[in-house]
N, C-alpha and C positions, 0 to 999 in steps of 0.2 A: 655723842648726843649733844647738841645744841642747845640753850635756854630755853626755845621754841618746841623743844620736842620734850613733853613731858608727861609719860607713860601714869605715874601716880595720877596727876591732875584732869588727866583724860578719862581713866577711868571712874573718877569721885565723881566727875562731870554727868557722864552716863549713869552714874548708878542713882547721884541726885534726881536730874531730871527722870529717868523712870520712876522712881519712889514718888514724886512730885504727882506725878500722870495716873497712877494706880490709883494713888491712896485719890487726889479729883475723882476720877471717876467711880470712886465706891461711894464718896461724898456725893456725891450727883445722886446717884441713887438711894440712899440713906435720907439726905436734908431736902431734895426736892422730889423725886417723883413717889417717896417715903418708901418703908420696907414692904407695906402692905399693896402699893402699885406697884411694886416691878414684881414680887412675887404673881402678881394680875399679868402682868403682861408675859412673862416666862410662858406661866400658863395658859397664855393666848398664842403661843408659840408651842403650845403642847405637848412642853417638858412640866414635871409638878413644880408645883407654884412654892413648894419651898427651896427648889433651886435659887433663888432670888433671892434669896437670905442668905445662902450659901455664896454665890456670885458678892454681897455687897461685901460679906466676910473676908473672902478670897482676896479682894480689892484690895481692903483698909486694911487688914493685915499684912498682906505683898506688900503695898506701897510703906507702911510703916519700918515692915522689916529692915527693903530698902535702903530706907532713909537714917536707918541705923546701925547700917553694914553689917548686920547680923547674914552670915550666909547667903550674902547677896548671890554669889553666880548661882547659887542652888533656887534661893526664888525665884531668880528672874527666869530659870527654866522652868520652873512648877506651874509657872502662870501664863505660858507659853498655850495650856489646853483650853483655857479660858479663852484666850483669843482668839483662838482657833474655832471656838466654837459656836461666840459671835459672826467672823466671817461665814461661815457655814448656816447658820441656822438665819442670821439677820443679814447682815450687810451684804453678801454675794448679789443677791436678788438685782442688789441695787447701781451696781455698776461700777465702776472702780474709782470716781471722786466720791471722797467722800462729804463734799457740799452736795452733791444729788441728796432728793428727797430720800428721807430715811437714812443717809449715810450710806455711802460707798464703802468697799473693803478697803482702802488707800489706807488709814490711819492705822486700821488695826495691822494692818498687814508691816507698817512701817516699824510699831509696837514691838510684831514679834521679829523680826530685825535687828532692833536694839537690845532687843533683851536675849536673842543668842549672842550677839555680839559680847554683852557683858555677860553672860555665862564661859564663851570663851576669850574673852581678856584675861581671863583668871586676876590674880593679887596685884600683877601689872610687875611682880616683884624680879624677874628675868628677864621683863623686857631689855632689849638694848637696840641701840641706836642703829638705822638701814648704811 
């Protein structure tokens, strides 16, 4: 393994930036659309409207976790149904950029991506060099 190749700091990279991405977007829905509109909107999506409070918990929790390597591979697969569920329920409709109206599935789908990736990076602790 090379200086360039660095299994530890790749995965603190990944685990950063997802924790970063979760916990925003629980924030988003918490500090701007508040907890009582997106519980509105779930329920405009005709799941109960305290899914929404559940969804912003899920967030700021996972992304906290994350960001404090508490059982990261394990969070970032937990959170894996979440996104799943936005694609499915929201984003699919909308076509796969997620700059289309409403959001495309590109982002979330990217989402869950990284977050199998770092579920399977594991500690990074065997990794060794190709």
């Amino acid at each position: 393994m090379n200086r360039l190749q660095n299994p530890y700091l790749a995965t603190l990279l990944l685990r950063l930036s997802l924790g970063l991405m979760y916990l925003s977007h629980g924030a988003l829905k918490l500090f701007v659309f508040g907890p009582a509109g997106t519980a509105g909107y779930f329920a405009s999506l005709g799941l109960p409207g305290f899914f929404g409070y559940i969804a912003i918990a899920i967030e700021i929790g996972g992304g906290l976790l994350l960001l404090a390597g508490i059982q990261a591979r394990w969070v970032a697969l937990l959170l894996i149904p979440q996104l799943l569920g936005a694609i499915v329920l929201v984003h699919a409709a909308n076509g796969w950029m997620f700059a289309n109206a409403g959001g495309g599935w590109e982002y979330p789908a990217f989402l869950i991506a990284a977050s199998l990736a770092l579920f399977l990076q594991g500690d990074a602790k065997r990794a060794r060099a190709a």
